[in-house]
C-alpha positions as a LaTeX table, in Angstrom:
\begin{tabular}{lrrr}
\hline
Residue & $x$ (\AA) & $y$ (\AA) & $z$ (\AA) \\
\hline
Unk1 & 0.00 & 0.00 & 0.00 \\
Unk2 & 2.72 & 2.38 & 1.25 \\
Unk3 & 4.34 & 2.01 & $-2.45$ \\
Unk4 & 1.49 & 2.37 & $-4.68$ \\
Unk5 & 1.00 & 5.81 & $-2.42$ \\
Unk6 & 4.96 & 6.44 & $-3.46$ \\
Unk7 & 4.59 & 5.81 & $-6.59$ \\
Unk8 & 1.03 & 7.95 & $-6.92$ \\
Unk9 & 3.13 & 10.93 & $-5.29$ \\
Unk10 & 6.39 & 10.94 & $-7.73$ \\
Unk11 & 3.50 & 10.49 & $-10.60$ \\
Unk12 & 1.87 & 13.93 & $-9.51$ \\
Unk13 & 5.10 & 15.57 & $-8.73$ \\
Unk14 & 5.96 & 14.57 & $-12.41$ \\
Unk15 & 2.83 & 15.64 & $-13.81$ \\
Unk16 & 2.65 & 19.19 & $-11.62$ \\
Unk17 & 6.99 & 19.98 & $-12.95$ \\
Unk18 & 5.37 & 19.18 & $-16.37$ \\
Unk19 & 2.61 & 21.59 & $-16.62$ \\
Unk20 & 4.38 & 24.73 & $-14.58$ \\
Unk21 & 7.71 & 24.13 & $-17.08$ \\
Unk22 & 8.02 & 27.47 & $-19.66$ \\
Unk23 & 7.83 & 26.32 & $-23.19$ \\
Unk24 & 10.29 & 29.74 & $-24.10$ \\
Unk25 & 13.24 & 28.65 & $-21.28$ \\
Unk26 & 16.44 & 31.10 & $-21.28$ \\
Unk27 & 19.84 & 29.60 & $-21.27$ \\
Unk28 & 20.58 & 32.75 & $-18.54$ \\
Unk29 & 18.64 & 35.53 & $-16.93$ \\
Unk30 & 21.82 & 37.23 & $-15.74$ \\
Unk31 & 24.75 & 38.36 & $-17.16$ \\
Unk32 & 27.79 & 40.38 & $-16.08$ \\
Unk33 & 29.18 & 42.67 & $-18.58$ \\
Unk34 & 32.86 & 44.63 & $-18.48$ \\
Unk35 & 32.65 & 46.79 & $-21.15$ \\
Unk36 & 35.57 & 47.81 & $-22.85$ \\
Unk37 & 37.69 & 51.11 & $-21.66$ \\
Unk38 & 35.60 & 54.09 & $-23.32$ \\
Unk39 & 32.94 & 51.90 & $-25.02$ \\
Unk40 & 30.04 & 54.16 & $-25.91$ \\
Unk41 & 27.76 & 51.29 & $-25.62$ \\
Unk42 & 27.59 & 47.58 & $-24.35$ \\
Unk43 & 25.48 & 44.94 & $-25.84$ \\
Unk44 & 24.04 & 42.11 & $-23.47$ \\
Unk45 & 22.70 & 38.88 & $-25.46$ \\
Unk46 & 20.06 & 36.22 & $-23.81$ \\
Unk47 & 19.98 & 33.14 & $-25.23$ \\
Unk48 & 16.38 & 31.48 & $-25.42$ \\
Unk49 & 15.18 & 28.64 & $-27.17$ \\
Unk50 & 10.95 & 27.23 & $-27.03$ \\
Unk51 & 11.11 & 23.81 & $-25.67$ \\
Unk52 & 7.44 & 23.19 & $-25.68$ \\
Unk53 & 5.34 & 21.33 & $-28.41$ \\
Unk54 & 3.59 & 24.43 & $-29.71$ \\
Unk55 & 4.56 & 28.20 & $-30.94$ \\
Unk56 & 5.08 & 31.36 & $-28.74$ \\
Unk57 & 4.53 & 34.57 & $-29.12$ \\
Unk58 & 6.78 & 37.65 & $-27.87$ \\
Unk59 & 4.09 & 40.19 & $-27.28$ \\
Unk60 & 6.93 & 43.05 & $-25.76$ \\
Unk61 & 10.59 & 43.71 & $-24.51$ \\
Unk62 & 10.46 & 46.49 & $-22.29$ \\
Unk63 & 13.65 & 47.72 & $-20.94$ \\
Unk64 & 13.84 & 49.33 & $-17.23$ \\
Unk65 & 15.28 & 52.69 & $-18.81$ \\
Unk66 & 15.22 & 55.28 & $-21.42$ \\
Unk67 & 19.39 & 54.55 & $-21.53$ \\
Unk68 & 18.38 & 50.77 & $-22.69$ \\
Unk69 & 17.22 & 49.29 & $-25.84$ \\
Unk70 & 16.03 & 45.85 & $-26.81$ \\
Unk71 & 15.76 & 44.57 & $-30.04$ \\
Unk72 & 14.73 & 40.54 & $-31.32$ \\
Unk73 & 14.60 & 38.86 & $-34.55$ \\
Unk74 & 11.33 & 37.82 & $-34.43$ \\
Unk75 & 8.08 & 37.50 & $-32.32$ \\
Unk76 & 6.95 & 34.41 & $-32.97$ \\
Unk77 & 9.11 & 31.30 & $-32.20$ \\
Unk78 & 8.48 & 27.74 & $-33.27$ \\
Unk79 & 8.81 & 24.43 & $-30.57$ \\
Unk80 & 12.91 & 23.69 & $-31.00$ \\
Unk81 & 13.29 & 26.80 & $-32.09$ \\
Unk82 & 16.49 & 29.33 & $-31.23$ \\
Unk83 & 16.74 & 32.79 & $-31.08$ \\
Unk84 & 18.21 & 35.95 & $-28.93$ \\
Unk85 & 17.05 & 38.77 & $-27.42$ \\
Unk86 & 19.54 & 41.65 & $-27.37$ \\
Unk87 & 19.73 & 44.96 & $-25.04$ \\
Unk88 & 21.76 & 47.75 & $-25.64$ \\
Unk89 & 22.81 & 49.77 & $-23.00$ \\
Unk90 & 24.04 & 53.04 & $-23.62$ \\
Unk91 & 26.91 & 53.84 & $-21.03$ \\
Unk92 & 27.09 & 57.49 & $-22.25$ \\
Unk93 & 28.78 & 59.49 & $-18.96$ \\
Unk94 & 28.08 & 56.58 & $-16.55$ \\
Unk95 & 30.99 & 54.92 & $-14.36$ \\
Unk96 & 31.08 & 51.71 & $-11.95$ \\
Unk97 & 27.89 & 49.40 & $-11.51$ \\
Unk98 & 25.09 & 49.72 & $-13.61$ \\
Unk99 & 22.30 & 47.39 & $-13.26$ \\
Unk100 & 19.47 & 47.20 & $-15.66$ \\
Unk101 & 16.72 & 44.77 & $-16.79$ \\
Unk102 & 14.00 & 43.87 & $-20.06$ \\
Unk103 & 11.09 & 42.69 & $-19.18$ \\
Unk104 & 9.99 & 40.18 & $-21.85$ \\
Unk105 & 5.99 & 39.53 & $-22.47$ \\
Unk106 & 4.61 & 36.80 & $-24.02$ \\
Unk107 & 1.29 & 33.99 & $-24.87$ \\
Unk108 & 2.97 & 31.66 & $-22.76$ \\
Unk109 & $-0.32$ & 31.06 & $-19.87$ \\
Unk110 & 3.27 & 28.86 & $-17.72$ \\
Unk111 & 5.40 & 32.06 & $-17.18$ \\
Unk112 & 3.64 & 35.48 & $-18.96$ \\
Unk113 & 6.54 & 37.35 & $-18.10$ \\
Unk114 & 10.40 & 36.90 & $-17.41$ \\
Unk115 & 12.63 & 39.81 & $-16.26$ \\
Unk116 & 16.16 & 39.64 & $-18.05$ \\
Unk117 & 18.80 & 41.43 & $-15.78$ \\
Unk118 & 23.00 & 42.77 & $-16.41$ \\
Unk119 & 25.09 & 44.58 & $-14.64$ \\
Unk120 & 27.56 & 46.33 & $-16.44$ \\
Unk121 & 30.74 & 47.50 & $-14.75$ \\
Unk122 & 32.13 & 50.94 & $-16.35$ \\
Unk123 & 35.92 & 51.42 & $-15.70$ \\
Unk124 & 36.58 & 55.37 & $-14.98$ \\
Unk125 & 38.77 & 57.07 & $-17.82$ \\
Unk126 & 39.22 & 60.10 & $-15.42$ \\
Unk127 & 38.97 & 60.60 & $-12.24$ \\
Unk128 & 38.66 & 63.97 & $-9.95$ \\
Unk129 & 39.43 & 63.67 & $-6.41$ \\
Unk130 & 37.73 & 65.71 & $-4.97$ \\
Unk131 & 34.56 & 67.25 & $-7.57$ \\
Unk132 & 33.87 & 69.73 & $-4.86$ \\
Unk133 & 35.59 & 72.44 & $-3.05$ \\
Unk134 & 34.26 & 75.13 & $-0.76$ \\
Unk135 & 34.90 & 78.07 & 1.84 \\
Unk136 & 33.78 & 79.09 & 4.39 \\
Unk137 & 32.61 & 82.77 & 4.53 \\
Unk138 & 35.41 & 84.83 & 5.11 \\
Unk139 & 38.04 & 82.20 & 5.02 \\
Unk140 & 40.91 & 83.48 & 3.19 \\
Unk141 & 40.51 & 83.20 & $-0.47$ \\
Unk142 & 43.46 & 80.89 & $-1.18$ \\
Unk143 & 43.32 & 77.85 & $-4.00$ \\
Unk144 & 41.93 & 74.60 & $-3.10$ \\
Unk145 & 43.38 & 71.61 & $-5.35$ \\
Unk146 & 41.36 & 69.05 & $-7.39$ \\
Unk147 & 43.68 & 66.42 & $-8.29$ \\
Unk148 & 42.37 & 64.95 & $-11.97$ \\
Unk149 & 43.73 & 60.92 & $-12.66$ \\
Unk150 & 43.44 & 59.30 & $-15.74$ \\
Unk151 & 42.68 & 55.45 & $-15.55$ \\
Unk152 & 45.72 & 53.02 & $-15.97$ \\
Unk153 & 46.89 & 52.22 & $-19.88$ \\
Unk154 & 44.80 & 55.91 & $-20.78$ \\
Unk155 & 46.66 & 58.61 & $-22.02$ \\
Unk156 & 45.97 & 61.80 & $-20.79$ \\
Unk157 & 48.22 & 65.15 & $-22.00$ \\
Unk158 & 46.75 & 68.30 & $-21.76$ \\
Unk159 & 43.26 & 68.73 & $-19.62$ \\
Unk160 & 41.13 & 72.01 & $-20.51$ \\
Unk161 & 38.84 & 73.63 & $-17.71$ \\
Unk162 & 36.34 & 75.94 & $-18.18$ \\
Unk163 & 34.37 & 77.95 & $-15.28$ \\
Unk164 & 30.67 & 78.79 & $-15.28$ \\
Unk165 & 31.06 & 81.76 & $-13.11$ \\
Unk166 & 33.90 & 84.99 & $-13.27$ \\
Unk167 & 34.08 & 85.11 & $-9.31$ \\
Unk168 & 36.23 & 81.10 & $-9.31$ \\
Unk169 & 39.37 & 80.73 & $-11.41$ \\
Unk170 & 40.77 & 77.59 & $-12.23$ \\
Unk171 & 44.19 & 76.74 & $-13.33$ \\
Unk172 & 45.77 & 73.68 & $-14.62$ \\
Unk173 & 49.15 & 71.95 & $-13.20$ \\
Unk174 & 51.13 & 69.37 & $-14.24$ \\
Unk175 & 51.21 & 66.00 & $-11.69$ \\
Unk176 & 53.92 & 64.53 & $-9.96$ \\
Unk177 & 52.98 & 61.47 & $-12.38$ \\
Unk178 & 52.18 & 61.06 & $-16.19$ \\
Unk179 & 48.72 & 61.51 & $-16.51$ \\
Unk180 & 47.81 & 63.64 & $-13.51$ \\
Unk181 & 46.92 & 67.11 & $-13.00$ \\
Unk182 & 46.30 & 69.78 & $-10.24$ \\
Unk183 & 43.28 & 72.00 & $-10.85$ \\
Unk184 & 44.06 & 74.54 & $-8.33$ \\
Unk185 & 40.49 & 76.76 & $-7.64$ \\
Unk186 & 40.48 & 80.10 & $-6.32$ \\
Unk187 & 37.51 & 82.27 & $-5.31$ \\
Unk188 & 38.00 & 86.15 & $-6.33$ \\
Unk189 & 35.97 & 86.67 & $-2.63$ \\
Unk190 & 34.48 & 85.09 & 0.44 \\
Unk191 & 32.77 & 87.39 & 1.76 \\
Unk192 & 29.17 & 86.87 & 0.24 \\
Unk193 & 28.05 & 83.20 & $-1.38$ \\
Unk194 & 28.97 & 82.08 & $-4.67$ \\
Unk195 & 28.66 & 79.00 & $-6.56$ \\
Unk196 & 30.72 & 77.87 & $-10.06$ \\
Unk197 & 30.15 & 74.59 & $-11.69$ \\
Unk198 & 33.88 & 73.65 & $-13.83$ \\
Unk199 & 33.62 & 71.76 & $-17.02$ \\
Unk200 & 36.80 & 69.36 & $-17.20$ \\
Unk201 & 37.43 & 68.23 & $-20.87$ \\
Unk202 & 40.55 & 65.89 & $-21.04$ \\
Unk203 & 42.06 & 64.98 & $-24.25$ \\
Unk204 & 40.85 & 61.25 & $-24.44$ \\
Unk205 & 39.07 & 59.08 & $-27.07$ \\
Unk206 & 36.15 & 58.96 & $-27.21$ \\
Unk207 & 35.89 & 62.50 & $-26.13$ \\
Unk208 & 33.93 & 63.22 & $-22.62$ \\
Unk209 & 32.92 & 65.75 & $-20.40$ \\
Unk210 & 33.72 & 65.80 & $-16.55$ \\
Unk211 & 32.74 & 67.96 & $-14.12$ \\
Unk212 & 33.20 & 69.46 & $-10.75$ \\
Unk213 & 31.82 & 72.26 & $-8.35$ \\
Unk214 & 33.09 & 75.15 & $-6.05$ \\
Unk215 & 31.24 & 76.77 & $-3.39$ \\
Unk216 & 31.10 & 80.06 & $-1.08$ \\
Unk217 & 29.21 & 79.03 & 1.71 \\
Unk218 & 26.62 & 81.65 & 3.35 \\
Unk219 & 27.72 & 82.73 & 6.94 \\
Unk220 & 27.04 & 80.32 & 9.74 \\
Unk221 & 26.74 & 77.42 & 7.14 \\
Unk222 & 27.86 & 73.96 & 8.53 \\
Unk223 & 30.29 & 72.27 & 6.53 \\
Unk224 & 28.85 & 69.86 & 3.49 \\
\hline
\end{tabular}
C-alpha cells in the first residue's frame, strides 16, 4: 500500500513539474558585462530557445530605462526553435555598476513574463578627487586643489577647464605622475556666497565631459 501511495506521489510531482515548465526557457537571466575602456555602448545577449510542443509569441521587450534598448529577430518562435534577445545599453557618462533589466511579455499562460537582468561595470577614464571644493565665509581666499587621474593604460596630456562663473578661477598643473593634474580653484571673494560649476574636458578618445563644483558658503553654514 505504502508504495502504490509512493509511486502515486512521484507520478503527480511529475505531472505538476510538467505543466508549470516554460515552453520559451532562457539559457541565462543574468549576465555580467565589463565593457571595454571608453565603449560608448555595451550589448548584453540572452539566449532562449521554445522547448514546448507548440509556438510562442513575444508580445513586448520592455527595458527598465530610457538609456536601454532591446531589439529581437522575431516575435513568434516555433517548438525547437532558437533565437536571442539583445539589449543595448548606452553607457554614455556613466561609471562603476550599472544594473538594468528587459522585461519580456509573451502567450505563454506557464510564465507570462520573465525579467532579463546585467550589470555592467564601467571602468573610470578620469577621475577627480575631490569634484567639490568650498569656503567658508570669510576664510581666506586661497586655492583649493582638485587632483584629476586618468585610468591606468589611458593617455591623458593636456586637460582644458572651463568655469561657469567669473568670481572662481581655475588653473591647470602638471602632476607629480604622467597623466595627472592639479586644478588649483580660487575664489575672487568670500565674503558673500557664490557658486561655479567647472567643465573638465581631457584629451581622451572617445571625447567626454567631466565635471566638478566650487562653493562660497553663506555665513554660519555647517560644513557639506
Amino acid at each position: 500500500m505504502n508504495g502504490k501511495r509512493i509511486w502515486f506521489f512521484g507520478v503527480l510531482c511529475f505531472a505538476v513539474a510538467a505543466t508549470t515548465q516554460a515552453a520559451l526557457v532562457f539559457e541565462k537571466t543574468e549576465l555580467d558585462l565589463k565593457p571595454e575602456m571608453g565603449a560608448q555602448k555595451v550589448d548584453a545577449v540572452f539566449n532562449y530557445e521554445n522547448k514546448g510542443d507548440t509556438p510562442v509569441h513575444i508580445k513586448a521587450v520592455k527595458p527598465s530605462c530610457g538609456c536601454t534598448t532591446a531589439a529581437l529577430a522575431k516575435n513568434d518562435v516555433a517548438p525547437g526553435e532558437k533565437g536571442t534577445i539583445t539589449a543595448t545599453f548606452n553607457i554614455g557618462d556613466r561609471t562603476g555598476v550599472q544594473v538594468k533589466t528587459v522585461t519580456v511579455e509573451t502567450d505563454d499562460p506557464k510564465a507570462p513574463q520573465t525579467v532579463l537582468t546585467f550589470k555592467a561595470t564601467i571602468a573610470q577614464l578620469f577621475e577627480l578627487q575631490p569634484n567639490f571644493v568650498f569656503w567658508q565665509a570669510n576664510e581666506a581666499a586661497q586655492p583649493k586643489t582638485i587632483i584629476a587621474k586618468a585610468a591606468k593604460g589611458v593617455t591623458v596630456k593636456n586637460v582644458e577647464v572651463v568655469s561657469s562663473s567669473g568670481d572662481f578661477t581655475a588653473k591647470v598643473e602638471p602632476g607629480p605622475a604622467a597623466g595627472e593634474f592639479k586644478i588649483q580653484v580660487q575664489p575672487k571673494d568670500t565674503t558673500k556666497p557664490l557658486n561655479a560649476s567647472f567643465t573638465i574636458k581631457p584629451d581622451v578618445t572617445p571625447p567626454k565631459v567631466y565635471y566638478a563644483s566650487a562653493r562660497v558658503l553663506p555665513p554660519g553654514t555647517a560644513k557639506p
